[in-house]
C-alpha positions in Angstrom: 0.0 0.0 0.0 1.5 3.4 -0.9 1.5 5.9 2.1 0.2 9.4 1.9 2.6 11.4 1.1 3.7 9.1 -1.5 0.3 9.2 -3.2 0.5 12.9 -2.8 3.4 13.7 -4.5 2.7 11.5 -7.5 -0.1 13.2 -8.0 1.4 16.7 -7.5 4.0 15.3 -10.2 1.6 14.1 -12.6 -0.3 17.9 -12.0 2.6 19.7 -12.8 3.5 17.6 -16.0 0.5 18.5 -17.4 0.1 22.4 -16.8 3.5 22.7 -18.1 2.8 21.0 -21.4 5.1 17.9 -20.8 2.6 15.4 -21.1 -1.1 16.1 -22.0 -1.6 12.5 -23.0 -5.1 10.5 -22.6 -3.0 8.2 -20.6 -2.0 11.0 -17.9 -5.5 12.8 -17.7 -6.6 8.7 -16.8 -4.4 8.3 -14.2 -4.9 11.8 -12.5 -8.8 10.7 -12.7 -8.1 7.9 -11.2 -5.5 9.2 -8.7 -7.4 12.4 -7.2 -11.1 10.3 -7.3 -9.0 7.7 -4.8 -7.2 9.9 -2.5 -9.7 12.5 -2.0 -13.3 10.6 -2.4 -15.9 12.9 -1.1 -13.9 16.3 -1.1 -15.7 18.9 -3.8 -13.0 20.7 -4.7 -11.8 18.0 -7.3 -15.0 16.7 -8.6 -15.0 19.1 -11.4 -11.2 18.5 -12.5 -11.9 14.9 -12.2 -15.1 14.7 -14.4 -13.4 17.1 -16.5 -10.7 14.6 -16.8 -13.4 12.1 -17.4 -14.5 13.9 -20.8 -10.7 14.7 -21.8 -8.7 14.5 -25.5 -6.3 16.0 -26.9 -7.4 18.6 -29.2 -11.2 18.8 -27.5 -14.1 18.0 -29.7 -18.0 17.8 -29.3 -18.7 17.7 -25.5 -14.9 17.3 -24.7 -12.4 19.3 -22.8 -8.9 20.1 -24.5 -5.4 20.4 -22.9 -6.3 24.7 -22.0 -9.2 23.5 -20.2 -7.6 20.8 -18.1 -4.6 22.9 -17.3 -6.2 25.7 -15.9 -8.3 23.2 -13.5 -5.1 21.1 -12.6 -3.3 25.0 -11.9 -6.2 25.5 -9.5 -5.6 22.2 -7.2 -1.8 22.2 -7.3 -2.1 24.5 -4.3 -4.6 21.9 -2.5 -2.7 19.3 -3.3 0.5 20.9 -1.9 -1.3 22.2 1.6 -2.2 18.0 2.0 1.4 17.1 1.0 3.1 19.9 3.8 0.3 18.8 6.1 1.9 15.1 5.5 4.9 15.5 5.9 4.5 17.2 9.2 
C-alpha cells in the first residue's frame, strides 16, 4: 500500500506535468482521474477537474475538454494538493 505522502506527491507530479505542457496524454488525464477520485473521495473541490478529466482528449471536440481546459483546472488544485502534501509531511 502506498502511504500518503507518496500518493500525494505522485499526484502533484503528474499535475505539474500536465500544466506545463510535458505530457497532455489520454494516458495521464486517466491516471490523475483515477489518482485524485481515490485519494480525496468525497472532497468537492476536485470533482470538477476529475469529471473534466473524465471527458478529456487532446485537441477537445464535441462535448470534450482540451489540454487549455484541463490545465487551468489542474493549476487551480496544485495549491490543494501541496497544503495536503506539507500537512503530511508534518
Amino acid at each position: 500500500m502506498v502511504n500518503r505522502w507518496t500518493e500525494l506527491h505522485g499526484i502533484l507530479n503528474r499535475l505539474t506535468l500536465f500544466v506545463d505542457g510535458t505530457d497532455v496524454s489520454m494516458k495521464l488525464a486517466g491516471e490523475l482521474e483515477v489518482a485524485l477520485d481515490n485519494a480525496f473521495p468525497d472532497d468537492s473541490r476536485f470533482e470538477d477537474l476529475v469529471l473534466t478529466l473524465a471527458s478529456y482528449q487532446p485537441g477537445g471536440g464535441p462535448y470534450l475538454y482540451d489540454e487549455r481546459a484541463i490545465a487551468k483546472l489542474c493549476q487551480q488544485v496544485i495549491p490543494i494538493v501541496q497544503s495536503e502534501l506539507t500537512r503530511c509531511a508534518k
